[in-house]
MIDOSE-1310 file (N, C-alpha, C; in nm, 2 decimals, decimal comma, always signed):
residues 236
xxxx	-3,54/+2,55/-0,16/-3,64/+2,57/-0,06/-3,68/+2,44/+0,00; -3,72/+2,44/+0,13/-3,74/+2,30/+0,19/-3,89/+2,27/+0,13; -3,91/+2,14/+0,14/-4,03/+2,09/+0,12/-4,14/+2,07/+0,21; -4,09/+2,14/+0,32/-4,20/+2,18/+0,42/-4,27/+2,32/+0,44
xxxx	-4,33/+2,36/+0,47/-4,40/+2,48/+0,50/-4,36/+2,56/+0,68; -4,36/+2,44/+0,71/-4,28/+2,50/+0,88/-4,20/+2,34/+0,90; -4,12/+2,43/+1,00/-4,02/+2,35/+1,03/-4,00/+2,38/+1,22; -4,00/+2,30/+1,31/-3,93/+2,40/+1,42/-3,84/+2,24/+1,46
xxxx	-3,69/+2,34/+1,46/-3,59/+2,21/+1,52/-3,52/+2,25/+1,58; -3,56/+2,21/+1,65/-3,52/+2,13/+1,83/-3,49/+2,28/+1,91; -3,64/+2,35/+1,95/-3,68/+2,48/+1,97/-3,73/+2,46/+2,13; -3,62/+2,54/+2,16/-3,64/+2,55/+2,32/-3,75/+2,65/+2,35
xxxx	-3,80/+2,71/+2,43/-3,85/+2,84/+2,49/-3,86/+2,91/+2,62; -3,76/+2,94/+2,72/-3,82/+2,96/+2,85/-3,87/+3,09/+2,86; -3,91/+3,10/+2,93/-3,99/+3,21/+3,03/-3,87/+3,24/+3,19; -3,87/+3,40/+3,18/-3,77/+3,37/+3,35/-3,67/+3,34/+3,31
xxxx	-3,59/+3,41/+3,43/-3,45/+3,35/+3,42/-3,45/+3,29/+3,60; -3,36/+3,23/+3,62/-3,29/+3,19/+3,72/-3,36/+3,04/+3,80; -3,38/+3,07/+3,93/-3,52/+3,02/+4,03/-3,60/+2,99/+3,96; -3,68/+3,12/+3,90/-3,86/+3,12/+3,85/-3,83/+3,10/+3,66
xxxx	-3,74/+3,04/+3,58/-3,73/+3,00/+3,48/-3,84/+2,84/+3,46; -3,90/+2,86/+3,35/-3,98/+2,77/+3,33/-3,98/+2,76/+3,19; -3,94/+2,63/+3,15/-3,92/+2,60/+2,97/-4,09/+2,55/+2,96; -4,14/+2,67/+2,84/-4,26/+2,65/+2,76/-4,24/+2,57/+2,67
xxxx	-4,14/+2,53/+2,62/-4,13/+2,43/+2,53/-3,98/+2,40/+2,60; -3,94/+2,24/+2,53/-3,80/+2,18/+2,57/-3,77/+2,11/+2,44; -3,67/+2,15/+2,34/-3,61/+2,06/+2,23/-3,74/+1,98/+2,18; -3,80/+2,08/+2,11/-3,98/+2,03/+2,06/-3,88/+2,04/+1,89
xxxx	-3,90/+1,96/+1,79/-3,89/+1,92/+1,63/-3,99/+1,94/+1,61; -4,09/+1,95/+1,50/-4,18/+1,87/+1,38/-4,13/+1,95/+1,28; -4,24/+1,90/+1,16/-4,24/+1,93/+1,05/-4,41/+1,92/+0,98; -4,40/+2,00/+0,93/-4,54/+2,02/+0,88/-4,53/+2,05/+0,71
xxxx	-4,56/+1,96/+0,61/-4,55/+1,98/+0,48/-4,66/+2,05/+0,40; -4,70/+2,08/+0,26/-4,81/+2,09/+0,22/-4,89/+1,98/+0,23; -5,01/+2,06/+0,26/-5,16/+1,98/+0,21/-5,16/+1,87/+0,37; -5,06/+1,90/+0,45/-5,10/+1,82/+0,58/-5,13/+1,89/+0,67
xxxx	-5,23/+1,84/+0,77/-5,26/+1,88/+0,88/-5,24/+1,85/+0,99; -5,14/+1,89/+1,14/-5,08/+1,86/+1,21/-5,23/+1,89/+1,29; -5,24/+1,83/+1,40/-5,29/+1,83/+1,51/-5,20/+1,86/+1,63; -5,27/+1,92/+1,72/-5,15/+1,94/+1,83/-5,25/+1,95/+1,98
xxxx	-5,23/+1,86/+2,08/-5,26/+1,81/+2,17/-5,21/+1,79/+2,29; -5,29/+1,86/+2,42/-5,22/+1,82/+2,55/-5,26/+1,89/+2,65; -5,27/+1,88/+2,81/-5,32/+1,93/+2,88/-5,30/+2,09/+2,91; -5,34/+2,14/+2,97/-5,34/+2,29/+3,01/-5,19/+2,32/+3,03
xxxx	-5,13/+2,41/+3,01/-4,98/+2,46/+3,03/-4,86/+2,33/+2,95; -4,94/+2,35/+2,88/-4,82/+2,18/+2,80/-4,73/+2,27/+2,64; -4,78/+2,38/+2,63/-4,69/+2,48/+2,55/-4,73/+2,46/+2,41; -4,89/+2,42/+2,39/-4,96/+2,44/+2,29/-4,99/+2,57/+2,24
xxxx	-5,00/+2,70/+2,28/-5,02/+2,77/+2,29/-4,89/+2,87/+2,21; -4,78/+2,84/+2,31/-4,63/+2,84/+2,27/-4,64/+2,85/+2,14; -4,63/+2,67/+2,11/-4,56/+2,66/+1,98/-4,64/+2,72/+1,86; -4,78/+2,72/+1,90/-4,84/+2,81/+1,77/-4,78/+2,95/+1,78
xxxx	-4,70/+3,06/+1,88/-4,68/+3,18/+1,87/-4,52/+3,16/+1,76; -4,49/+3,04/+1,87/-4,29/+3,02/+1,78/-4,33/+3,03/+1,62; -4,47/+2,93/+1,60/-4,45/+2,88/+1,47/-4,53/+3,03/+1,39; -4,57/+3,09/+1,43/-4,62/+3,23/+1,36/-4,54/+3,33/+1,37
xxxx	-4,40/+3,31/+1,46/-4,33/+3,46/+1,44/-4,35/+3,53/+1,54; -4,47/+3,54/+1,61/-4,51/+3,60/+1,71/-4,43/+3,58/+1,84; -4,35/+3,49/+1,85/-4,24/+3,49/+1,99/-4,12/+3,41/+1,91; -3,96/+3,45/+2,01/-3,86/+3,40/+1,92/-3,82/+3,25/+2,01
xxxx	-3,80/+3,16/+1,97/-3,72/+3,05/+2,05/-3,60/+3,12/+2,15; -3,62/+3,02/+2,28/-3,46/+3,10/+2,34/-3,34/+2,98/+2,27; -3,41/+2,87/+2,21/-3,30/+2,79/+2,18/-3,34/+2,71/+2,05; -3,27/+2,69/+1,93/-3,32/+2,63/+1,81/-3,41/+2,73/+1,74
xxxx	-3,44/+2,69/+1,62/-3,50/+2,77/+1,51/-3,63/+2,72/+1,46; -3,72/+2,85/+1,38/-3,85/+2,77/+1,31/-3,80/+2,87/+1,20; -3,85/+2,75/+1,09/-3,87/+2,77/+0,95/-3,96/+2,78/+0,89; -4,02/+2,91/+0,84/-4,16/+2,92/+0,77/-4,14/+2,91/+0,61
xxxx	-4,17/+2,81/+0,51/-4,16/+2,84/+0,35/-4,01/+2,84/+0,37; -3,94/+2,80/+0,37/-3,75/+2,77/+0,41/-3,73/+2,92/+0,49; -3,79/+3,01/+0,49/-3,69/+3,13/+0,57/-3,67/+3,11/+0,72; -3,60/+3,11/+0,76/-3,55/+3,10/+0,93/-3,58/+3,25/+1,00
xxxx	-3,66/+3,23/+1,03/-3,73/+3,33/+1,13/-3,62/+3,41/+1,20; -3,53/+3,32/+1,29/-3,43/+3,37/+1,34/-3,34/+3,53/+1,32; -3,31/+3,45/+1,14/-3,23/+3,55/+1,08/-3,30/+3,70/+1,01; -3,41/+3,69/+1,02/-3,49/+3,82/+0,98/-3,47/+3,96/+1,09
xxxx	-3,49/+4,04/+1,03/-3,53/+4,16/+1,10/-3,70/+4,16/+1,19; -3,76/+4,24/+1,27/-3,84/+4,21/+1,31/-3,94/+4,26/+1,18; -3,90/+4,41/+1,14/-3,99/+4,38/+0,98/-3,99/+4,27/+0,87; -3,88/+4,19/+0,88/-3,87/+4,06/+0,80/-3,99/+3,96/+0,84
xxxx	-3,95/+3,94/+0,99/-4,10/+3,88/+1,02/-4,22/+3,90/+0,99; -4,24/+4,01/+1,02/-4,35/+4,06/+1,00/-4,46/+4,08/+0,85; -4,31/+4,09/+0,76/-4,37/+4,08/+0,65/-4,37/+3,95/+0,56; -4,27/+3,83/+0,62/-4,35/+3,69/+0,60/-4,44/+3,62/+0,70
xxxx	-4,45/+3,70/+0,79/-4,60/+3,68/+0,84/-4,74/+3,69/+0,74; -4,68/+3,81/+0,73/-4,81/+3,89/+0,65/-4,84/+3,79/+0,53; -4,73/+3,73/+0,45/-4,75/+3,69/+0,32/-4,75/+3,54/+0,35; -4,71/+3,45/+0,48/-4,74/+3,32/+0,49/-4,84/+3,26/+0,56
xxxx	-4,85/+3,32/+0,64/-4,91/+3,26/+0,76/-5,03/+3,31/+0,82; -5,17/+3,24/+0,85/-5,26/+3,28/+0,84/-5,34/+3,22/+1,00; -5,38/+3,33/+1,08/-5,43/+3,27/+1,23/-5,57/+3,26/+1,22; -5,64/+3,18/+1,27/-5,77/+3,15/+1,33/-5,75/+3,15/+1,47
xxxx	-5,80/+3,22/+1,55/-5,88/+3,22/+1,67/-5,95/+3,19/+1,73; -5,98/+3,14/+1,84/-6,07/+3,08/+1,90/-6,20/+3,16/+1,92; -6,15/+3,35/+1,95/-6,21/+3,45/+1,96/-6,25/+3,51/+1,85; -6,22/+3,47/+1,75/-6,22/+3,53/+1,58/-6,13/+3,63/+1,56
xxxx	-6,14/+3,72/+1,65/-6,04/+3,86/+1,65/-6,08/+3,95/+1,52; -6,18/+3,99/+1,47/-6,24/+4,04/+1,39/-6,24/+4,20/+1,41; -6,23/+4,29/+1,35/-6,20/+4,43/+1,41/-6,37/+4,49/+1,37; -6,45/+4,50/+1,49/-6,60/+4,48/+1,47/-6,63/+4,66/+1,40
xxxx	-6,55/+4,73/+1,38/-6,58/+4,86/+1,31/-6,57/+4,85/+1,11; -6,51/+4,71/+1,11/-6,50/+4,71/+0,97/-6,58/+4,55/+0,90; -6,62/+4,59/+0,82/-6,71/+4,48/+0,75/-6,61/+4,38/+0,72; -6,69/+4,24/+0,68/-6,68/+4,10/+0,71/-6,51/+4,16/+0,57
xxxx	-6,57/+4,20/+0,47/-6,49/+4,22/+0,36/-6,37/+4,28/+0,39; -6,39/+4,41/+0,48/-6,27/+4,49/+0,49/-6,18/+4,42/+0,60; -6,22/+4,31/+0,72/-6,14/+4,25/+0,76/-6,08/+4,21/+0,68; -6,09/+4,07/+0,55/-6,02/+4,00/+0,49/-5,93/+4,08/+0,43
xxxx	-6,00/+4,17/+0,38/-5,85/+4,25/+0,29/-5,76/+4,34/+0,34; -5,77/+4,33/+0,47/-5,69/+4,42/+0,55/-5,54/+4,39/+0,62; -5,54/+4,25/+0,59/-5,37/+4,19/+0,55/-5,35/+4,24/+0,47; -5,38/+4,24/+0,29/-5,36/+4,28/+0,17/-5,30/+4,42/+0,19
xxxx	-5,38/+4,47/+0,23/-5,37/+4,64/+0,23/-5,24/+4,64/+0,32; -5,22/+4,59/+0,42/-5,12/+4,61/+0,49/-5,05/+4,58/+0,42; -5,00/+4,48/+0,37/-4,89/+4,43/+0,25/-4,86/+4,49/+0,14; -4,94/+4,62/+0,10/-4,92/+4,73/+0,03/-5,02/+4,74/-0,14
xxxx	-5,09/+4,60/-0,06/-5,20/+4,55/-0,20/-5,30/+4,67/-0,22; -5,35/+4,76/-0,37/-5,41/+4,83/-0,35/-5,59/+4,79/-0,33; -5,63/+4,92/-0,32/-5,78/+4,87/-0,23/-5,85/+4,80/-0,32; -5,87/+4,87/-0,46/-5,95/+4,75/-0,56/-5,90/+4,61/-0,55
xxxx	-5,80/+4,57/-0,58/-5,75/+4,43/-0,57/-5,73/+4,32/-0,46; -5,74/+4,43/-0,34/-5,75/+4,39/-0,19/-5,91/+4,32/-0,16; -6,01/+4,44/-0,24/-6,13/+4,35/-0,17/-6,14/+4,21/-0,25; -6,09/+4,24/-0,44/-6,14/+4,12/-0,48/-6,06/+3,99/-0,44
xxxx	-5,95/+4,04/-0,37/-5,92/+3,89/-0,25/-5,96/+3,84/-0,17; -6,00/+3,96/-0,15/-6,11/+3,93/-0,02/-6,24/+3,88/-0,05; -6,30/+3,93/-0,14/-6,41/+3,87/-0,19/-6,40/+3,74/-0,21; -6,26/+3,67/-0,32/-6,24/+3,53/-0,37/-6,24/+3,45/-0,21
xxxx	-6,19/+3,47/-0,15/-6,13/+3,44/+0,03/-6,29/+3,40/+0,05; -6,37/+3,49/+0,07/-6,49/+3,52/+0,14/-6,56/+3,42/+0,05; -6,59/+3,36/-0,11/-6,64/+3,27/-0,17/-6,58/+3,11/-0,13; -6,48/+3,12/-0,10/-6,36/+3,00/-0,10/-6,48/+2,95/+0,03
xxxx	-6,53/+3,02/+0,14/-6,56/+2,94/+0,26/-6,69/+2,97/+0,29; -6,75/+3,04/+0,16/-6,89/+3,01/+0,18/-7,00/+3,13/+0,22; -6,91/+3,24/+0,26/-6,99/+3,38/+0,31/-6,99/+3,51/+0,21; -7,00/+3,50/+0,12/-6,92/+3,64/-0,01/-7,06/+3,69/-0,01
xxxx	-7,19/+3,61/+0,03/-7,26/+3,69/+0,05/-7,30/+3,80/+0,16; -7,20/+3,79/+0,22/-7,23/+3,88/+0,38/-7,08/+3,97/+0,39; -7,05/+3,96/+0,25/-6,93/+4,07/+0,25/-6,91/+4,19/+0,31; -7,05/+4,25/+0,30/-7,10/+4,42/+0,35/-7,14/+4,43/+0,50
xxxx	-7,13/+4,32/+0,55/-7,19/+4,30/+0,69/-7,09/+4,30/+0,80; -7,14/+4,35/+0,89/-7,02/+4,38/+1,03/-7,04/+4,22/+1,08; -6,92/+4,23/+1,22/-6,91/+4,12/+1,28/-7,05/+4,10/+1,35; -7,10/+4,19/+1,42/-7,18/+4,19/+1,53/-7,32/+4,16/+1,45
xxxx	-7,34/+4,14/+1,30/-7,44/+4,10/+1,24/-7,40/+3,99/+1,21; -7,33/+3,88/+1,21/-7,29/+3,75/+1,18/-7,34/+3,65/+1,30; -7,33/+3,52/+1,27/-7,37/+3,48/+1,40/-7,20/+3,41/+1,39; -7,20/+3,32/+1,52/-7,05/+3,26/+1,57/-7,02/+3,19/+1,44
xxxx	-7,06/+3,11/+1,39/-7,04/+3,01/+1,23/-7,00/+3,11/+1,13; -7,05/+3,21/+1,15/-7,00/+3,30/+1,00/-6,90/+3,34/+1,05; -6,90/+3,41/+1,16/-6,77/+3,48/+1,20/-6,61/+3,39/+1,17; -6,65/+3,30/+1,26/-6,54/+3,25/+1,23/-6,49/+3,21/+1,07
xxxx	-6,61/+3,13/+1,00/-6,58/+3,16/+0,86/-6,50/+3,28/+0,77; -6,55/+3,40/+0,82/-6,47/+3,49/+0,81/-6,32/+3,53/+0,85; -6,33/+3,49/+0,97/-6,18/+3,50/+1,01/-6,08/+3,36/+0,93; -6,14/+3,28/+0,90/-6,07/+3,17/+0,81/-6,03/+3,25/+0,66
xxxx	-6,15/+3,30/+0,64/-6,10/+3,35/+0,52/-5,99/+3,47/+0,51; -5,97/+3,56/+0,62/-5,89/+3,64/+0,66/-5,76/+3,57/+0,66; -5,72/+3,44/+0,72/-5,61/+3,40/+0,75/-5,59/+3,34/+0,60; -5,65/+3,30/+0,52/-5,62/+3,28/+0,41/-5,60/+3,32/+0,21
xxxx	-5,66/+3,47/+0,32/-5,65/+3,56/+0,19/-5,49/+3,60/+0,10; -5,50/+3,58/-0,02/-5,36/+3,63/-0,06/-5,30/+3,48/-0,08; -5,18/+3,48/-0,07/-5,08/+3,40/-0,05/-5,05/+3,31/+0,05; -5,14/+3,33/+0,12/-5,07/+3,26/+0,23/-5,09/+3,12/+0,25
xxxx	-5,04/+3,02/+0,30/-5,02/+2,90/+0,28/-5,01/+2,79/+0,45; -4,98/+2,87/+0,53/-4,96/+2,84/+0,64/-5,10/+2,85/+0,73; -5,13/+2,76/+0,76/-5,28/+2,80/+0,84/-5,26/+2,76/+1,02; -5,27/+2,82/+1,09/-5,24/+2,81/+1,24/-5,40/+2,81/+1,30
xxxx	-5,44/+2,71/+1,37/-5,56/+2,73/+1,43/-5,55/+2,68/+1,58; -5,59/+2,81/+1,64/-5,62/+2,79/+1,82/-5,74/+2,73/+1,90; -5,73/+2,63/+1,88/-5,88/+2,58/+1,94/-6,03/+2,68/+1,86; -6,00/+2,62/+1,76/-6,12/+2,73/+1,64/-6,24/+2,74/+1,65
xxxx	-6,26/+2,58/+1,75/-6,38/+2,57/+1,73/-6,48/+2,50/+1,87; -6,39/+2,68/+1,96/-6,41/+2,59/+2,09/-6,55/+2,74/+2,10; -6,61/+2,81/+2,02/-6,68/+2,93/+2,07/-6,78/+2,90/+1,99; -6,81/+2,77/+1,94/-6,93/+2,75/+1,83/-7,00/+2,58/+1,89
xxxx	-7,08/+2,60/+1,82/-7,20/+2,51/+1,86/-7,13/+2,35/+1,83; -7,14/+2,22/+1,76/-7,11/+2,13/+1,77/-7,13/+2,13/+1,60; -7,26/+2,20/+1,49/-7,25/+2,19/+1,36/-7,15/+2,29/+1,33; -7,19/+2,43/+1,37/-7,06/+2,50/+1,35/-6,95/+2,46/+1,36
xxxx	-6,89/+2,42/+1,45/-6,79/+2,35/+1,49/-6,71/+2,27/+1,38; -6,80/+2,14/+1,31/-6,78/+2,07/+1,25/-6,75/+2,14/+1,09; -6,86/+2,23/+1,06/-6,85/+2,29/+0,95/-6,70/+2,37/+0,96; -6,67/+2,40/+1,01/-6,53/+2,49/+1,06/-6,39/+2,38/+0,97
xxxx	-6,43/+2,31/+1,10/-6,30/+2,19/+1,06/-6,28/+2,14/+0,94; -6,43/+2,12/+0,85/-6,40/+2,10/+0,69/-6,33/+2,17/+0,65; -6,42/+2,35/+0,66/-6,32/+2,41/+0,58/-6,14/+2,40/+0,62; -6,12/+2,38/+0,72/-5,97/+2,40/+0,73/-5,88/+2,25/+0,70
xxxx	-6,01/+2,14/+0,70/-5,94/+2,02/+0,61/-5,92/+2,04/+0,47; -6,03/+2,12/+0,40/-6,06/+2,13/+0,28/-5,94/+2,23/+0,21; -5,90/+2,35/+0,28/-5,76/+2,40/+0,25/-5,66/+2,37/+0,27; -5,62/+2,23/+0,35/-5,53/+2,21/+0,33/-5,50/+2,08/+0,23
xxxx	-5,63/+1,98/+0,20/-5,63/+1,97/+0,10/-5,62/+2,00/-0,03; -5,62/+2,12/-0,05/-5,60/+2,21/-0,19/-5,47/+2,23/-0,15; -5,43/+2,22/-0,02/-5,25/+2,25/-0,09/-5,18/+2,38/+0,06; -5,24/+2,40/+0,08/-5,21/+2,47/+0,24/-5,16/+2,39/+0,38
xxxx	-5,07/+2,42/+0,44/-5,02/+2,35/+0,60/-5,11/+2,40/+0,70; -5,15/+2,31/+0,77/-5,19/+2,33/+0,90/-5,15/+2,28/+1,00; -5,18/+2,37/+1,11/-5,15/+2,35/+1,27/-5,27/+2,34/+1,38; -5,35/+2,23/+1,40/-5,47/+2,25/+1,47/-5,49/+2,25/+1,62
xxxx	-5,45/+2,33/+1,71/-5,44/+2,30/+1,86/-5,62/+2,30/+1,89; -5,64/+2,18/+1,92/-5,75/+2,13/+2,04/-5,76/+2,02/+2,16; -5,82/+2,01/+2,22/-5,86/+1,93/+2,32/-5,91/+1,81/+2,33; -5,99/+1,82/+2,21/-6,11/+1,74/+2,20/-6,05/+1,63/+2,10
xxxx	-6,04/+1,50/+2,12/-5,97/+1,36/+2,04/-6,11/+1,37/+1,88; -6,19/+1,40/+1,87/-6,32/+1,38/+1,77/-6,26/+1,50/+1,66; -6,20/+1,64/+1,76/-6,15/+1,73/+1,66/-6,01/+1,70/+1,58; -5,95/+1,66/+1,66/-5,77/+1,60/+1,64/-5,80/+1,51/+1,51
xxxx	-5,93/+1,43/+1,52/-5,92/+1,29/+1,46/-5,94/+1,36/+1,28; -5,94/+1,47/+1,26/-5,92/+1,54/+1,14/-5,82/+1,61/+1,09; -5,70/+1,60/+1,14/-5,57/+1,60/+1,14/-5,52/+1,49/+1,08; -5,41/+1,49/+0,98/-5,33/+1,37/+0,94/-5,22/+1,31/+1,03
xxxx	-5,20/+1,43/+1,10/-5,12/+1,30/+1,23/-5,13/+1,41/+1,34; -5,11/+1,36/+1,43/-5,17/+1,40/+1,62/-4,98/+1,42/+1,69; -4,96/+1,59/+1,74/-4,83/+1,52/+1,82/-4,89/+1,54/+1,96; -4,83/+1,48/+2,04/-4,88/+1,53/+2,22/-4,78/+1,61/+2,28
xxxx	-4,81/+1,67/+2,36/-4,75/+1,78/+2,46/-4,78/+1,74/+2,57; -4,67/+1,74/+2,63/-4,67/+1,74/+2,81/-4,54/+1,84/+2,86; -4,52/+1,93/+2,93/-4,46/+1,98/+3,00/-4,32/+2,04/+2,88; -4,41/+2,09/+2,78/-4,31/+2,17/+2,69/-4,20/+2,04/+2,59
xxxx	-4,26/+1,96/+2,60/-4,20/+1,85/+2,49/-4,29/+1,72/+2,44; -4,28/+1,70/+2,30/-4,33/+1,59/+2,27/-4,28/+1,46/+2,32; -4,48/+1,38/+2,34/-4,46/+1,24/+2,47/-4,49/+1,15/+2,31; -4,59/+1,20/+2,22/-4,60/+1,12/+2,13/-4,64/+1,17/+1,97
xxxx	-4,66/+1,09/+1,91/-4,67/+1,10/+1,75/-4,73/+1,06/+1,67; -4,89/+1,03/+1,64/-4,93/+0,92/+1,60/-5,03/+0,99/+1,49; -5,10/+0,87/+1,43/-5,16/+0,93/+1,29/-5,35/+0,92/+1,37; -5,43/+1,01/+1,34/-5,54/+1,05/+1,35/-5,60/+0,94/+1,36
xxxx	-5,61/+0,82/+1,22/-5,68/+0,71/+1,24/-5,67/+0,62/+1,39; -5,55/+0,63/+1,47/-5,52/+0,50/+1,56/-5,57/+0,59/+1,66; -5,61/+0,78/+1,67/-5,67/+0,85/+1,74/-5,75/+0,85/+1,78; -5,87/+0,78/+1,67/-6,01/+0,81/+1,67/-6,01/+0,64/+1,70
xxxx	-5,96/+0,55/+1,70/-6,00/+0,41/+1,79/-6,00/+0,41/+1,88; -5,86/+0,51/+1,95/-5,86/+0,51/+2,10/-6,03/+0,57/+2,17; -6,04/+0,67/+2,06/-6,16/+0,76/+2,15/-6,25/+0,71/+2,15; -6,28/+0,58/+2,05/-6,41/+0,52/+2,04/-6,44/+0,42/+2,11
C-alpha cells in the first residue's frame, strides 16, 4: 500500500465538450501523507473546489487518477466508491451540512450505520468522535440548538468518526466568528497530528499558515508549492 493517504497524478478535469470545454483542473499531482496537512489556495474558479470533489470520490477525473489509502478510485465500482468513501474519507463543510431532524449524536453515527455498523456501537463512535473534539456533552441536542462553533465541531466529528483517516475541509471556517474559527483549525491540526491526512481549502494566508505545506491554484493547475512557515512571512 502506498504511504500516502491520497494521491492525485497528473488529474485532468473538464467540464463541456467542444467550444464551451473548460479544464477545472489541468495535469494537477500532489500527495498528501499521514499526519500532514495540505493547504490549498487560490482565487475564485482556480479548481479548489474541484480537487476536493476529485479527491473525495465525489467527481471522476476526465484525465489521470486519485488514490485514496492505495485504492484507485478509477478502478472501483460506483458502490466501491462509495464504500471507501464511507470508510476513508471524511468532509467538513463550510455549511456544516448537518441533517437538522437528527441530534448532534445521530449525525456522527450515521456514516457508521450506513456502513452497516450496528446502532449500539454506532452511537458509542459517535460518542468517542463527539469527546475527541470537545462536544459529547451536547450529544442529545439538535443542530438548531448549537451555536456555529459547536456545529461545526460536530460535523468534524462526523467526518471523523470510525476509521476514517482522510480529512477534506472546504473553507471550514469561513461561517464562524474569528475564536471559532481558530478553535476549528486546532482541532483539524490536532487530527492530523494524531495521524490523519488533510486537505484544507481557504483564502485567508493566517488560515493556510496552519497547514504543513501551501499548493497554489490558478486556472486549474499548480503555480506553486511552498511550506506554511515562508507563508506566514509573506503575510506578515
Amino acid at each position: 500500500m502506498s504511504a500516502n493517504l491520497l494521491e492525485l497524478r497528473d488529474v485532468t478535469r473538464v467540464h463541456g465538450t467542444g467550444p464551451v470545454a473548460v479544464a477545472a483542473l489541468a495535469g494537477v499531482s500532489l500527495r498528501v501523507r499521514p499526519g500532514e496537512l495540505l493547504g490549498v489556495m487560490g482565487p475564485s474558479g482556480s479548481g479548489k473546489s474541484t480537487l476536493l470533489q476529485l479527491a473525495g470520490g465525489l467527481d471522476e477525473p476526465t484525465a489521470g487518477s486519485v488514490v485514496v489509502a492505495g485504492v484507485d478510485l478509477g478502478a472501483q465500482s460506483r458502490a466501491g466508491r462509495a464504500a471507501l468513501r464511507r470508510q476513508h474519507i471524511g468532509y467538513v463543510f463550510q455549511d456544516f451540512n448537518l441533517i437538522p431532524a437528527l441530534t448532534a449524536a445521530e449525525n456522527v453515527a450515521l456514516p457508521r450505520e450506513l456502513d452497516g455498523v450496528r446502532g449500539r456501537q454506532a452511537r458509542s463512535d459517535a460518542l468517542s468522535a463527539l469527546r475527541a473534539v470537545g462536544v459529547d456533552d451536547l450529544a442529545d441536542r439538535f443542530p438548531d440548538e448549537l451555536s456555529g462553533g459547536q456545529r461545526q465541531r460536530v460535523a468534524i466529528a462526523r467526518a471523523l468518526v470510525g476509521e476514517r483517516r482522510l480529512l477534506l475541509a472546504d473553507e471550514p471556517t469561513g461561517a464562524l466568528d474569528s475564536h471559532a474559527g481558530e478553535a476549528v483549525l486546532k482541532l483539524i491540526r490536532a487530527r492530523c497530528d494524531a495521524g490523519a491526512a488533510g486537505v484544507l481549502v481557504t483564502h485567508e494566508a493566517r488560515h493556510a499558515a496552519w497547514a504543513d505545506r501551501i499548493v497554489f491554484l490558478r486556472d486549474g493547475k499548480v503555480v506553486d508549492d511552498t511550506g506554511a512557515e515562508s507563508l506566514l512571512e509573506d503575510a506578515s
